[in-house]
Each structure stands twice: as structure tokens, then as C-alpha cells.
Backbone as CSV, one residue per row, in Angstrom:
resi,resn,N_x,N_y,N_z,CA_x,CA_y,CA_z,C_x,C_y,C_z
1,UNK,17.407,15.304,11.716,18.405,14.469,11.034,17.828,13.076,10.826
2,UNK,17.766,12.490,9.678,17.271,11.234,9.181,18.112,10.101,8.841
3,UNK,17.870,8.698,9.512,19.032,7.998,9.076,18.955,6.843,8.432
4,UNK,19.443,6.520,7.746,18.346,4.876,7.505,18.992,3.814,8.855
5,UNK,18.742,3.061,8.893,18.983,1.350,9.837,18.566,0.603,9.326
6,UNK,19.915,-0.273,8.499,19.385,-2.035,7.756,20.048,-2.840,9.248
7,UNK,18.357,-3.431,9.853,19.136,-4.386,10.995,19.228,-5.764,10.864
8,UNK,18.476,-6.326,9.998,18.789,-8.025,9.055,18.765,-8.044,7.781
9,UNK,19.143,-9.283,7.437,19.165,-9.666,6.298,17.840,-10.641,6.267
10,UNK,17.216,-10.956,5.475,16.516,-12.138,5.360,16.249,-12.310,4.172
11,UNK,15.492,-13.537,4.120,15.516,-14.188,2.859,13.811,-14.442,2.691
12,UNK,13.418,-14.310,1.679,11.175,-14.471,1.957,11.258,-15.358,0.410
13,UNK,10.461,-16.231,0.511,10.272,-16.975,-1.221,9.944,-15.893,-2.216
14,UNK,10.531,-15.628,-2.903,10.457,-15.318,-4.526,8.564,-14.990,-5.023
15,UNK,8.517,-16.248,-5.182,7.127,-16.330,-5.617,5.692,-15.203,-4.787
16,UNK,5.830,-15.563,-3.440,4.870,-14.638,-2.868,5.394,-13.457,-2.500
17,UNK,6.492,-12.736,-2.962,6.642,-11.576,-2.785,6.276,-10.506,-4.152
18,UNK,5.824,-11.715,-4.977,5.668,-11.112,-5.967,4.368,-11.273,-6.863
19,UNK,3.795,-12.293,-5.970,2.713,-12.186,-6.573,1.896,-12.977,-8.119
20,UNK,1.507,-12.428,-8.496,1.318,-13.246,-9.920,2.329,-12.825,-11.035
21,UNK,2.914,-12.298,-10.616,4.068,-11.916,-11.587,4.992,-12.885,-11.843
22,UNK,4.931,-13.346,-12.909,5.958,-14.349,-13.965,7.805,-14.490,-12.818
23,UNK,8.029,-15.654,-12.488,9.020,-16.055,-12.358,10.684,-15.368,-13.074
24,UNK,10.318,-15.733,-14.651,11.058,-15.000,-15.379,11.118,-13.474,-15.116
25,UNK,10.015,-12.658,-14.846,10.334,-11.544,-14.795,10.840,-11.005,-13.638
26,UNK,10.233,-11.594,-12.112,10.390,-10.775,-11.238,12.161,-11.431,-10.724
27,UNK,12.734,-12.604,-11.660,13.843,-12.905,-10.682,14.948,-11.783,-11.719
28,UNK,14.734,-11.638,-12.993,15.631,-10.261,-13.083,16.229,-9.279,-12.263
29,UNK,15.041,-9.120,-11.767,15.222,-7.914,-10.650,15.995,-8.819,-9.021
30,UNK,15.280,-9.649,-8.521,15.723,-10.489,-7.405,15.758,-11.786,-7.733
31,UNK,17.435,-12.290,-7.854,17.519,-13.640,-7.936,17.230,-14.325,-6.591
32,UNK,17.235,-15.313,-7.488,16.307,-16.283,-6.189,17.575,-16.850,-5.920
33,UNK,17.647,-17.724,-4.339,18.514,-19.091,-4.091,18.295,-20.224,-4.297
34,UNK,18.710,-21.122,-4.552,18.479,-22.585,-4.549,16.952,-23.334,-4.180
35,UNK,16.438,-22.383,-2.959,15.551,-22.885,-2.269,14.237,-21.516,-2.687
36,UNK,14.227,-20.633,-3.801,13.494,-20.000,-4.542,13.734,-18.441,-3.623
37,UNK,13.994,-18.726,-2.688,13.987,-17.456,-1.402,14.973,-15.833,-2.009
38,UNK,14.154,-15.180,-1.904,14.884,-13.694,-2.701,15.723,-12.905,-1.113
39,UNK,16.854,-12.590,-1.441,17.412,-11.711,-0.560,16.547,-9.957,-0.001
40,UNK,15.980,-10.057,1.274,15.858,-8.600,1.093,16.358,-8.208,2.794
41,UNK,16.239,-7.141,2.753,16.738,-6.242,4.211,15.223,-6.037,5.141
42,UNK,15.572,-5.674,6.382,14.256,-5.081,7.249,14.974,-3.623,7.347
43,UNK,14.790,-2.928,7.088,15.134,-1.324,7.581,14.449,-0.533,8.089
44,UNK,14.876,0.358,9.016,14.305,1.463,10.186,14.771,2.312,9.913
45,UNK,14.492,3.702,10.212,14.623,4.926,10.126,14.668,5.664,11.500
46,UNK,15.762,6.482,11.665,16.409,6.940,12.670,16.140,8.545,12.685
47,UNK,15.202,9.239,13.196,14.761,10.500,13.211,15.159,11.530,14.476
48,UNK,15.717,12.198,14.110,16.355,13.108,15.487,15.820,14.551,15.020
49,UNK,14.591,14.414,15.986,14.237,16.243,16.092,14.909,17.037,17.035
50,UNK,16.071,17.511,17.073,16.759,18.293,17.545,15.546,19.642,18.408
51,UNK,15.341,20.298,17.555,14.313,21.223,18.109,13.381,21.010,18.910
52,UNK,12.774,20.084,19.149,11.673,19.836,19.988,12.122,18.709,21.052
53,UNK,13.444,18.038,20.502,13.354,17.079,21.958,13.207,16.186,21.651
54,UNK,12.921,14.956,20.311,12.520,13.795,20.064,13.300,13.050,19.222
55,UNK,13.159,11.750,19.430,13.726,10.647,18.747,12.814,9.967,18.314
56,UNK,12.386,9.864,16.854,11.713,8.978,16.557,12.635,7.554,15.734
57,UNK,11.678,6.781,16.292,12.475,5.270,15.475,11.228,4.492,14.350
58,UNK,11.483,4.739,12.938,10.497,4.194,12.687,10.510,2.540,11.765
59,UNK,9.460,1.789,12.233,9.806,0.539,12.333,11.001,0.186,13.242
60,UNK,11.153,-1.389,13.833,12.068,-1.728,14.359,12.929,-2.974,14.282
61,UNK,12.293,-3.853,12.948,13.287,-4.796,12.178,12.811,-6.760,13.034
62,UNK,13.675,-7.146,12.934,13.545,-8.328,13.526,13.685,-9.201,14.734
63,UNK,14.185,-8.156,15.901,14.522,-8.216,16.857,15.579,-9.641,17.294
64,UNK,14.970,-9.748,18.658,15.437,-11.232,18.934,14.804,-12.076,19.285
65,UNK,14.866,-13.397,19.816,13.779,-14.344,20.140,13.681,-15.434,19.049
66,UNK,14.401,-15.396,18.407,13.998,-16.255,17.492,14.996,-17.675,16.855
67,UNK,14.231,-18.770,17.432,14.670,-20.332,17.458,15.515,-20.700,16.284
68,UNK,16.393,-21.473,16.237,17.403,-21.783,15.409,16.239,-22.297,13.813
69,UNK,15.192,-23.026,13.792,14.047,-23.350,12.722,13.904,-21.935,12.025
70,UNK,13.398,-20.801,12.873,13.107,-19.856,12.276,14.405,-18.967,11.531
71,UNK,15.220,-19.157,12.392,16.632,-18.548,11.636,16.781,-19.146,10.541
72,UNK,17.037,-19.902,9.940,16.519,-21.041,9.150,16.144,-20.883,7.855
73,UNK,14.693,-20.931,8.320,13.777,-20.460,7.536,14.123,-19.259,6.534
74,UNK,14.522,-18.259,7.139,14.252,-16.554,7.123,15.280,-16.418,7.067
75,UNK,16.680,-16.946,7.012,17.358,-16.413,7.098,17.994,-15.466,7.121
76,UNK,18.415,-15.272,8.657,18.151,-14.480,8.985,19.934,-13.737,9.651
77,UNK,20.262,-12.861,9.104,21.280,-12.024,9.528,21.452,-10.679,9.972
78,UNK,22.042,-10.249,10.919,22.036,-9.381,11.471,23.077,-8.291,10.697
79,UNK,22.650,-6.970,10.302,23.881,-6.498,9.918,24.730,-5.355,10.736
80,UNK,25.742,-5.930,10.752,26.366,-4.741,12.055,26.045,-4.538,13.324
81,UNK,25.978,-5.955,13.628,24.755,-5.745,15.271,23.479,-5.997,14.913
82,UNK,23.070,-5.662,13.890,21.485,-4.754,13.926,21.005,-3.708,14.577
83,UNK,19.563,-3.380,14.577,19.477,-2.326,15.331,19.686,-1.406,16.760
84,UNK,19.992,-2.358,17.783,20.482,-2.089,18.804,21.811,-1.816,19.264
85,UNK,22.868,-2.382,18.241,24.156,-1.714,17.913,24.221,-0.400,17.318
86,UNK,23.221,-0.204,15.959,23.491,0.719,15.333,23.220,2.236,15.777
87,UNK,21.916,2.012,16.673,21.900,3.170,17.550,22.838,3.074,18.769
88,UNK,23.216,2.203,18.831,24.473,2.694,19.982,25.577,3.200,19.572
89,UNK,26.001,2.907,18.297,26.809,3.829,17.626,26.511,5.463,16.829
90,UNK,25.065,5.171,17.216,24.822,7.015,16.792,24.574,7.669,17.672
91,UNK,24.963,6.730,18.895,25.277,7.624,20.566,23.879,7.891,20.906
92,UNK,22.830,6.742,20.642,21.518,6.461,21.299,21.171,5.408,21.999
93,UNK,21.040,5.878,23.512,20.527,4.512,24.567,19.050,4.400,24.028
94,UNK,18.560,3.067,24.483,17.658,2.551,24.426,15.907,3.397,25.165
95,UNK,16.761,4.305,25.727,16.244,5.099,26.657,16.237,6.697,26.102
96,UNK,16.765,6.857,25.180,16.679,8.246,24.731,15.756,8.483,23.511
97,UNK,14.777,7.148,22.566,14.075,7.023,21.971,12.593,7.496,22.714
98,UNK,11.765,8.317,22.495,10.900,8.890,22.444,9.637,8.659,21.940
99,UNK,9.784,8.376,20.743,8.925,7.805,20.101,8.716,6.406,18.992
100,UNK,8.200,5.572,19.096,8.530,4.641,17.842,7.037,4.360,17.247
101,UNK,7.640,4.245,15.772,5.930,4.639,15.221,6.428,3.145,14.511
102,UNK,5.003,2.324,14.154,4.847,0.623,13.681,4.504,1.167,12.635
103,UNK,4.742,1.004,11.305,3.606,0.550,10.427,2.808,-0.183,10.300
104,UNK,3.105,-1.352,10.694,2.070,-2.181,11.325,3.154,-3.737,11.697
105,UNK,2.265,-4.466,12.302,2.678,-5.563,13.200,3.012,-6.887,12.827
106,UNK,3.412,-6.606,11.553,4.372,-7.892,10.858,5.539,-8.252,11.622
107,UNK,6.172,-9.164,12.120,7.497,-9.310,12.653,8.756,-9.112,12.455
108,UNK,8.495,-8.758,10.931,9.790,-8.095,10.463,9.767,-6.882,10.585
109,UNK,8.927,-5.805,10.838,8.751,-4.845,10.606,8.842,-4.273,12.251
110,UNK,8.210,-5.351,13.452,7.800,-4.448,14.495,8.562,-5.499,16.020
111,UNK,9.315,-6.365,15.279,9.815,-7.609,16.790,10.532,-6.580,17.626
112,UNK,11.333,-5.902,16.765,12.768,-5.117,17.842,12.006,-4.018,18.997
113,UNK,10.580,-3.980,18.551,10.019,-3.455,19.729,9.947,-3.914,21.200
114,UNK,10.210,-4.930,21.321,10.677,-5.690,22.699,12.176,-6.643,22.455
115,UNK,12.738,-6.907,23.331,13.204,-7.654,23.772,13.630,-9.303,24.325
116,UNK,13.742,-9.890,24.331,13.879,-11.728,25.320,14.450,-12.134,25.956
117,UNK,14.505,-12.211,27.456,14.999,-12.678,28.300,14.421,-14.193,28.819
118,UNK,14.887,-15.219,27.978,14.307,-16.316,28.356,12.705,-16.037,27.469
119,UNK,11.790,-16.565,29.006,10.628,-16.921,29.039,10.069,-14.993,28.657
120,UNK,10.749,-14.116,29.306,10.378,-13.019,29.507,10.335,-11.875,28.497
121,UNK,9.392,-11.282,27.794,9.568,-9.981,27.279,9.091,-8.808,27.425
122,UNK,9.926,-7.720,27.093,9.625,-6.639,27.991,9.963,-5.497,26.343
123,UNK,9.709,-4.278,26.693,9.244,-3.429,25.800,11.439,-3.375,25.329
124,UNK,11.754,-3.040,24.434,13.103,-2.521,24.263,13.325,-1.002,24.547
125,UNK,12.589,-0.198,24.126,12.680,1.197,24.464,11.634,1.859,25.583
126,UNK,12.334,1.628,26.548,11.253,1.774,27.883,10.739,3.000,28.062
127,UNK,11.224,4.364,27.346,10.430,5.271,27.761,9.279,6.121,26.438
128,UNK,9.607,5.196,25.209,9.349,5.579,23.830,7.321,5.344,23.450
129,UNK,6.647,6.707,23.341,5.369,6.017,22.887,5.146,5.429,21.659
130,UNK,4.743,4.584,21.357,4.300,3.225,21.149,2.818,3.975,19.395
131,UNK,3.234,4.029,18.266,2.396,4.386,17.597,1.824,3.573,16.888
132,UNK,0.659,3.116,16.674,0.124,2.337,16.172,-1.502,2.659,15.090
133,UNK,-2.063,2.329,13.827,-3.190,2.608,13.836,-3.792,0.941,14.862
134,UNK,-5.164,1.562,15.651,-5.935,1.138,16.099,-6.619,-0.536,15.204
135,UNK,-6.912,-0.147,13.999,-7.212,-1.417,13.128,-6.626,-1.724,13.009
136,UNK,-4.854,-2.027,12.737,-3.845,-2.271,12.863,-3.821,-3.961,13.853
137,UNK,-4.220,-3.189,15.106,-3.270,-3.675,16.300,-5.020,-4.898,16.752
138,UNK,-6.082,-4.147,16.307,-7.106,-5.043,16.484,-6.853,-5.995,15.320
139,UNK,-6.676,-6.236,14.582,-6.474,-7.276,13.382,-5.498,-8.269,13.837
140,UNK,-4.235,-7.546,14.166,-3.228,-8.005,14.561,-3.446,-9.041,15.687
141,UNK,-4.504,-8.850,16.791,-4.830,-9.688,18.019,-5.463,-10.713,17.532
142,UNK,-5.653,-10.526,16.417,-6.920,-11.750,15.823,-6.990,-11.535,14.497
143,UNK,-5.577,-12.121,13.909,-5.624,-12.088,12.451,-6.023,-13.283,11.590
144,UNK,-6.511,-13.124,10.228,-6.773,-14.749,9.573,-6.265,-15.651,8.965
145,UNK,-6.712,-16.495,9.362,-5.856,-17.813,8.627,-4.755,-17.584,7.666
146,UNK,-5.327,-16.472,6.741,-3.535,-16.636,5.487,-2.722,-15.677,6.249
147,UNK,-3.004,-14.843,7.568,-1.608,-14.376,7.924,-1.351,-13.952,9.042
148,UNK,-1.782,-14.907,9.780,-1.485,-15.118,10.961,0.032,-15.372,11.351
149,UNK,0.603,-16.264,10.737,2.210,-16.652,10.777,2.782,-15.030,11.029
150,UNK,2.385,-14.086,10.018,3.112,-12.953,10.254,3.550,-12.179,11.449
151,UNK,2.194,-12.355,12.726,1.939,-12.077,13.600,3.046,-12.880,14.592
152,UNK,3.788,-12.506,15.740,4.223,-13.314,16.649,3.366,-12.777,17.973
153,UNK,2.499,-13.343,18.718,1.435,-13.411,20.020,2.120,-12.829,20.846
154,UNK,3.484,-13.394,21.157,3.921,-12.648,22.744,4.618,-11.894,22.907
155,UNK,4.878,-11.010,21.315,5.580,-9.642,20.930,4.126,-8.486,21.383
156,UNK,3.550,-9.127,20.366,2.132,-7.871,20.739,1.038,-8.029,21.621
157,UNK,1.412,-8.963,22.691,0.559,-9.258,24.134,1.494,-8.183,24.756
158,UNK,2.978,-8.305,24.841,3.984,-7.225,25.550,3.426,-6.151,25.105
159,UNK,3.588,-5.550,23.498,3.209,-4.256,23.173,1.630,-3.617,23.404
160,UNK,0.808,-4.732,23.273,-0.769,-3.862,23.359,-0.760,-3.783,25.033
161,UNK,-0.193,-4.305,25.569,-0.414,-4.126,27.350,0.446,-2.949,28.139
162,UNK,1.192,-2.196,26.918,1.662,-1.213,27.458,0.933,-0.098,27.777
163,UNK,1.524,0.891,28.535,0.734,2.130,29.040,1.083,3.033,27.843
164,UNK,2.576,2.780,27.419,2.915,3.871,26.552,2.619,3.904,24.740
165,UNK,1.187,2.879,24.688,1.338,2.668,23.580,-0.234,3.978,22.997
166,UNK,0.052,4.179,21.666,-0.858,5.484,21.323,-0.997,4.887,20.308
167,UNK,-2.525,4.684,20.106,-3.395,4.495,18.989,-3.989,5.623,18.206
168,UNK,-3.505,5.387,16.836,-4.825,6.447,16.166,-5.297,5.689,14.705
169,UNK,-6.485,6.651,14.318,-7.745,5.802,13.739,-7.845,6.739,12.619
170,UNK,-6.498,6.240,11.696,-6.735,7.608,10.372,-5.604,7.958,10.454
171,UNK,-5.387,9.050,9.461,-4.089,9.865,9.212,-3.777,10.908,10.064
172,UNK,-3.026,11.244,10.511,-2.815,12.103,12.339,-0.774,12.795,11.308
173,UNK,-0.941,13.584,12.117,-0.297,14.503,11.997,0.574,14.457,14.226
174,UNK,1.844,13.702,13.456,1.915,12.728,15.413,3.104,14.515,15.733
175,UNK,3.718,14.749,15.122,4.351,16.287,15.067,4.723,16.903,14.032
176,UNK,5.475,18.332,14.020,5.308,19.181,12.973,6.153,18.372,11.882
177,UNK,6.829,17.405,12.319,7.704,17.026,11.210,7.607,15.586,10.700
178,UNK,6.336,14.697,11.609,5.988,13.431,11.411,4.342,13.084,11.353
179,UNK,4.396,12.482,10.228,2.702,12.187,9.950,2.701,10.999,9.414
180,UNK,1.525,10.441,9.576,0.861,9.051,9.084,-0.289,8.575,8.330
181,UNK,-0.221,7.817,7.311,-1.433,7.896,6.248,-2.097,6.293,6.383
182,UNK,-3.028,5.718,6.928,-3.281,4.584,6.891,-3.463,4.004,5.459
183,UNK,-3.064,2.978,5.191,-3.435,2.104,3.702,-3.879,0.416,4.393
184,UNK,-4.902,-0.146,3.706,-5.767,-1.349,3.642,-5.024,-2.509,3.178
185,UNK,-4.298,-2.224,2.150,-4.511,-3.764,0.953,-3.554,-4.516,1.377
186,UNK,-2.437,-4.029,2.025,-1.658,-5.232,2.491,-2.119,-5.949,3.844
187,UNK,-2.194,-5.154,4.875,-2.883,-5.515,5.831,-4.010,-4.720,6.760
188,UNK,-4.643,-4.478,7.257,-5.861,-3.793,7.757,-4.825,-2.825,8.757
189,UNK,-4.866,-1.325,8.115,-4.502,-0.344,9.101,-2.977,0.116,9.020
190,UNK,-2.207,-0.911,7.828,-1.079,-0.436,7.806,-0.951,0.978,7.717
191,UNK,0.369,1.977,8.174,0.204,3.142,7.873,1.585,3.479,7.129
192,UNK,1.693,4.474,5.822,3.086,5.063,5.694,3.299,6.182,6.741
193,UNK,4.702,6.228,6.764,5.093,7.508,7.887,5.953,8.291,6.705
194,UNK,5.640,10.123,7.080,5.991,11.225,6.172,6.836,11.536,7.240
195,UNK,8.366,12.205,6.404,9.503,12.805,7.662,9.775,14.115,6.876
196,UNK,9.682,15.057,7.507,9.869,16.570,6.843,11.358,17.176,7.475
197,UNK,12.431,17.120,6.589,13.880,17.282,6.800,14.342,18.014,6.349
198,UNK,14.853,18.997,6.680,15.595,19.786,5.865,15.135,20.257,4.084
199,UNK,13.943,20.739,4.557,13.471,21.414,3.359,12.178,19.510,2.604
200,UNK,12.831,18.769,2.537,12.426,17.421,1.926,11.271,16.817,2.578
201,UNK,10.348,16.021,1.745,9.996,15.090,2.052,10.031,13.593,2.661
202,UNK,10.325,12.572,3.020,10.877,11.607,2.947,9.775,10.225,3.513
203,UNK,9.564,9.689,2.666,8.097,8.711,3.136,8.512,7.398,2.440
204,UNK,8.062,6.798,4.473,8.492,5.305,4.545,7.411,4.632,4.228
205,UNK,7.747,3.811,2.838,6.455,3.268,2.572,5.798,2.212,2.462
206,UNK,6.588,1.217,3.801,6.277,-0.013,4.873,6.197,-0.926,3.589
207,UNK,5.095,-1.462,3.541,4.586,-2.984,2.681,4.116,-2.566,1.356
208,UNK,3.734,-0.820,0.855,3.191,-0.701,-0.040,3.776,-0.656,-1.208
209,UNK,4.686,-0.701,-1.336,5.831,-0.533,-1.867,7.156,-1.229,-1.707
210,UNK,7.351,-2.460,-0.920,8.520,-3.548,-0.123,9.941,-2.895,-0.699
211,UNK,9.702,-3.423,-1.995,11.093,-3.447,-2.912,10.813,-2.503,-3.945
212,UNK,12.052,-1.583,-4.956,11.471,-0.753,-5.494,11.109,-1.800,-7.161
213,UNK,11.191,-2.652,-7.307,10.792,-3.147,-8.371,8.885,-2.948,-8.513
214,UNK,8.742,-3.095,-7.281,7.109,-3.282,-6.704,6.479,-1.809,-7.165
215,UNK,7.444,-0.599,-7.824,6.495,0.572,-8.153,6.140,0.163,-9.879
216,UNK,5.877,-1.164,-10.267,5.163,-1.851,-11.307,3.228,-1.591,-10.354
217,UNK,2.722,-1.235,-11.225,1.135,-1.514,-10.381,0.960,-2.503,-10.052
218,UNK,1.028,-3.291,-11.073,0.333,-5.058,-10.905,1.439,-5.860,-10.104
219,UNK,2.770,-5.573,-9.575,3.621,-6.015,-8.644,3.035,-5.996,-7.750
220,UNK,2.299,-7.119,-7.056,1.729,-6.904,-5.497,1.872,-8.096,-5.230
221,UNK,2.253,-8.218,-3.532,3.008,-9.453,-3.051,1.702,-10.420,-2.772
222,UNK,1.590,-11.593,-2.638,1.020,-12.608,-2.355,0.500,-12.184,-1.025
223,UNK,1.550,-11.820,0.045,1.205,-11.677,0.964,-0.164,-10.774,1.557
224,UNK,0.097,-10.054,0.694,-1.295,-8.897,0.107,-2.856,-9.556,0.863
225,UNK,-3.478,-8.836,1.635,-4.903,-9.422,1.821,-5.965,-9.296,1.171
226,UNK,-5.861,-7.510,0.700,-6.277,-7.483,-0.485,-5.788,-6.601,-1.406
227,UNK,-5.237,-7.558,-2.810,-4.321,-6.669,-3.649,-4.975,-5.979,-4.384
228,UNK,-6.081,-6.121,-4.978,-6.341,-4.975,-6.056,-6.496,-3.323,-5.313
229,UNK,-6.835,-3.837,-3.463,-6.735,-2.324,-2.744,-5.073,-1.823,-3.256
230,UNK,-4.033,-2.949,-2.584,-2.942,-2.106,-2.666,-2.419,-1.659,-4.041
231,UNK,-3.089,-1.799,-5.139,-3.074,-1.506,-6.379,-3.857,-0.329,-6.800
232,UNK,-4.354,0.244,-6.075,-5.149,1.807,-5.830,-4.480,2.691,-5.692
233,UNK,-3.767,1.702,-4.156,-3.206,2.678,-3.062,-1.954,2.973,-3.466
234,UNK,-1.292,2.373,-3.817,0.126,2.344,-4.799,0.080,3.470,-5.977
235,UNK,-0.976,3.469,-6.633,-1.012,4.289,-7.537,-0.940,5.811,-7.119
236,UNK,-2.124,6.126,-6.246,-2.120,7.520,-5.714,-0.782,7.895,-4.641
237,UNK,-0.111,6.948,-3.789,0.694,7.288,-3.134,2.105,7.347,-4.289
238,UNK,2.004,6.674,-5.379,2.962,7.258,-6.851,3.147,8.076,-7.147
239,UNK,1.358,8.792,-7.662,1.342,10.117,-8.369,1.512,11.184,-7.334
240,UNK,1.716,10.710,-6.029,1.919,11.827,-5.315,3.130,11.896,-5.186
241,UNK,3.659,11.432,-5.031,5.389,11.071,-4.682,5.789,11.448,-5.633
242,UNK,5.266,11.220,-7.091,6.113,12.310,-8.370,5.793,13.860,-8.320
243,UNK,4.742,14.253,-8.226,3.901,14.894,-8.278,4.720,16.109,-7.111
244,UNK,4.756,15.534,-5.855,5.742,16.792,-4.819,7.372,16.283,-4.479
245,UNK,7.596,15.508,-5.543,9.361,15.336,-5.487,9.495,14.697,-3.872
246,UNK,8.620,13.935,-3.681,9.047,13.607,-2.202,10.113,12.065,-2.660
247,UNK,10.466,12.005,-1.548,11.797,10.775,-1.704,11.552,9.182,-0.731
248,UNK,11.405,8.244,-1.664,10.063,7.536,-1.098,11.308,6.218,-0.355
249,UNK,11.401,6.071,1.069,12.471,5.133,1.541,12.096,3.543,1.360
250,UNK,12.587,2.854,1.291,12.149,1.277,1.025,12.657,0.377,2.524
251,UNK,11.628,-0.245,2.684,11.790,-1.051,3.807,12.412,-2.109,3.596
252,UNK,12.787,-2.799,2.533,13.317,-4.110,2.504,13.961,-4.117,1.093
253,UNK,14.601,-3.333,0.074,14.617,-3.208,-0.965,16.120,-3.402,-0.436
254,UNK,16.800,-4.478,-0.802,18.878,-4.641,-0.752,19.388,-3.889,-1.065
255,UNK,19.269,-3.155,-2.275,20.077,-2.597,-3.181,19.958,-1.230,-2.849
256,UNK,18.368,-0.961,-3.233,18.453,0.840,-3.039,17.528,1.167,-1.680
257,UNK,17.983,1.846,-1.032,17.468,2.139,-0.047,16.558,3.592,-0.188
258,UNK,16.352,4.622,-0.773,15.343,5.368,-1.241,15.381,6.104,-2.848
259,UNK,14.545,6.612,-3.191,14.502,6.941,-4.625,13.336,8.315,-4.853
260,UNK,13.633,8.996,-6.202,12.511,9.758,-6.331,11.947,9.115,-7.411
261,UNK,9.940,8.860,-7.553,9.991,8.641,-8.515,9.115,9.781,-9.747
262,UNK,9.394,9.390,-11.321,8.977,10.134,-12.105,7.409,9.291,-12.700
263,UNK,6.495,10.238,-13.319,5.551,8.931,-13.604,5.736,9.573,-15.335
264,UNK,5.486,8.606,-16.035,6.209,8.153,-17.939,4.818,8.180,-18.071
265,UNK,4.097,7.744,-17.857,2.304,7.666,-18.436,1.469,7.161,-16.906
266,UNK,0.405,6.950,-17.224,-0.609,6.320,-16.528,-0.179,5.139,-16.332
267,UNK,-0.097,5.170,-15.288,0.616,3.628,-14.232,2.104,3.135,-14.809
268,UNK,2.854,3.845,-15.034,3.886,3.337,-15.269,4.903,4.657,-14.468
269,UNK,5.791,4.415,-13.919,6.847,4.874,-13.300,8.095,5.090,-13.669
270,UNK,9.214,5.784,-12.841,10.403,5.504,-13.157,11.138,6.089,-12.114
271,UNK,12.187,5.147,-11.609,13.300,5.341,-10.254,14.574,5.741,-10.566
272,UNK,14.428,7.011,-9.719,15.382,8.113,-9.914,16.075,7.564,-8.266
273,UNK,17.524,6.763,-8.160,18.065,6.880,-6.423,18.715,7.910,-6.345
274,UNK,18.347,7.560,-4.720,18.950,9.075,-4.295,19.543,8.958,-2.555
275,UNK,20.554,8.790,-2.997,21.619,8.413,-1.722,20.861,8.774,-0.294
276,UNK,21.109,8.847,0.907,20.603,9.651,2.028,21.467,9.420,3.201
């Protein structure tokens, strides 16, 4: 059973989410605020393998810890609790999660993996292994100058010092119904995660894809380390996604939360939503 989880709201500037793409065009799609900042969501995915015994959680949103400046900034809202409410309302302790797979170690994507008590942080799902690619989490310890900010130090000093954390180096097949494809261009080692449901496909497709406006090729965020990779990688993870009708979920997209898409010609697309 697959679920989505929108656990904030936040707000990221306009401009570098989009890249070199014209002002005029990309605020069609996302108006900006006052202060240029486009509305988008952090969302997780809520995986219950009944048959085998597992809970996977993938990604874990924005957690807590974070100073009234940065709220601020990012504005930053919680929806419905966020994520630690929302699985308590799908009658999941913190403790019955099994597995949680990162795409990688952006803070929006991977904070709710621990906790803050004060000075103190500690893992949030204490008995859950910990998935990570390996280049990932080495980049992440020592990332560069343009994106470092992304990184928060004493989220992933807690997470790399765990026992329960599992590295892999490539595309891995983590069970019969969950797999992982590493991609480069946004950040070194990011990975999409594939969920096999009830007959379906369903692939979370972290940073490569943010918002669904971004299945434009040349839509690639600023944030990008290197975009003409994620402009490869975008393409083939497209033609595949049309290609086996898989149903591609969006990590931060407000509006639609997954879609199928069709491809119209060579590099051009088209978004078919599709409720879940």
C-alpha cells in the first residue's frame, strides 16, 4: 500500500529553481511572492509491504530544529502536523518503520530523519535501516562551496554514525518491490526510488524532476551541480516512464502530486495526473 506524505510547505526563490529559464515563463506555471520565492511542498512516501513485514518511508521532509531566521527564510509550514503526525494517523509508531530510503541529503528531503532535543539529536525512527548511495553521503560530509547550505552537519554526523545505516554504490534492487537508480546532475549519488504496487509502477523522482513543470528538458534548477548531466538523465528516465506507463511521484510539486507521462516528439513531453 502506497501513500503520499506532504509534511511542509516551503517557499525556495523562483529564479534558481528554475534555472535559466525566462522569469516570464517559468512564473506561469509558479507564481512567485513579493520576495520572488515560489510555493512548493517536501513530500514522502509511505510504503507498507504487508507480505514481507516492512515499512518503507521514502524521503523524510523537513523535520525539526530549525531557528525562527530559517523559518523565515523557507518558509516554512507544516501541513497537518507534518510527517510525524501523519504517520501517526496511519496507525504508525516511529518504531514500526523498517526501512527509510534518502534520495539524497538535502535538508528538505532528509532532516525528519532525526529528531531535536535541545543541544541533542538522535535518529527519529530508531529501528529503521538507513538507505543511502555511498557517493551520496561522501559528498554530503564534504560538499562545495555552491551547496553546502543544502547540507545541515549535525543531521548527517547523527545519520552517518549510525549502525543502522546501509550504503550502496549503484542501482540495488533493496526488495522485491523497492529499487534504486543513482543519477549525478543534481547532486553526486542522488538516487530515484521504484515502488511496485499493485500491478503499477510508481517512481519517486527526488530532484530530477522537483516540480512537474521541470519535465521541459532545458528546465533544470540552478541548484543543479551539473545540469547538462541532469538534462540526460531527465530525458532517459522520461522515455522510460512513457515508454512502461510507470507513474512518476513529485517531491515538491503543490499542485500535482504524481502523473503519467506521454512523450509528443523528441524531448518534449506531456502530463497525464493521476490521483493516488
Amino acid at each position: 500500500m502506497l501513500t503520499p506524505i506532504t509534511d511542509s510547505e516551503i517557499y525556495l526563490d523562483g529564479g534558481a529553481m528554475n534555472g535559466v529559464v525566462p522569469r516570464t515563463l517559468w512564473s506561469k506555471h509558479s507564481p512567485p511572492d513579493a520576495r520572488g520565492r515560489i510555493k512548493l511542498v517536501t513530500r514522502c512516501v509511505l510504503f507498507r509491504d504487508t507480505a514481507r513485514g516492512r515499512t518503507w518511508l521514502i524521503d523524510t521532509g523537513m523535520g525539526d530544529g530549525w531557528d525562527e531566521k530559517s523559518q523565515r527564510i523557507y518558509g516554512i509550514t507544516k501541513v497537518s502536523g507534518g510527517l510525524p503526525t501523519s504517520l501517526k494517523t496511519a496507525g504508525i509508531a516511529p518504531a514500526d518503520v523498517t526501512d527509510v530510503v534518502l534520495t539524497h541529503l538535502h535538508f528538505d528531503h532528509c532532516a525528519g530523519t532525526v529528531t531535536h532535543d535541545g543541544d541533542t539529536v538522535r535518529l527519529a525512527f530508531p529501528k529503521a535501516r538507513i538507505h543511502i548511495q555511498k557517493k551520496q553521503l561522501e559528498w554530503a560530509l564534504k560538499p562545495s562551496l555552491k551547496d553546502r547550505a543544502s547540507y545541515r552537519q549535525d543531521d548527517l554526523s547523527c545519520i552517518a554514525a549510525s549502525t543502522q545505516l546501509v550504503l550502496h554504490d549503484g542501482a540495488a534492487q533493496l526488495s522485491p518491490g523497492v529499487s534504486v537508480t543513482p543519477c549525478n546532475g543534481h547532486t553526486a549519488g542522488m538516487q530515484t526510488v521504484t515502488l511496485h504496487s499493485a500491478g503499477t509502477d510508481y517512481v519517486f523522482a527526488a530532484d530530477l524532476i522537483p516540480i512537474f513543470s521541470h519535465i521541459r528538458i532545458p528546465w533544470v534548477m540552478a541548484y543543479d551541480n551539473y545540469p547538462v548531466t541532469t538534462m540526460e538523465e531527465k530525458r532517459a528516465f522520461l522515455d522510460r516512464a512513457a515508454a512502461l506507463g510507470q507513474v512518476i511521484i513529485s517531491a515538491h510539486d503543490p499542485v500535482t502530486e504524481a502523473g503519467r507521462v506521454k512523450r509528443i516528439e523528441a524531448n518534449r513531453y506531456e502530463l497525464m495526473p493521476v490521483e493516488l
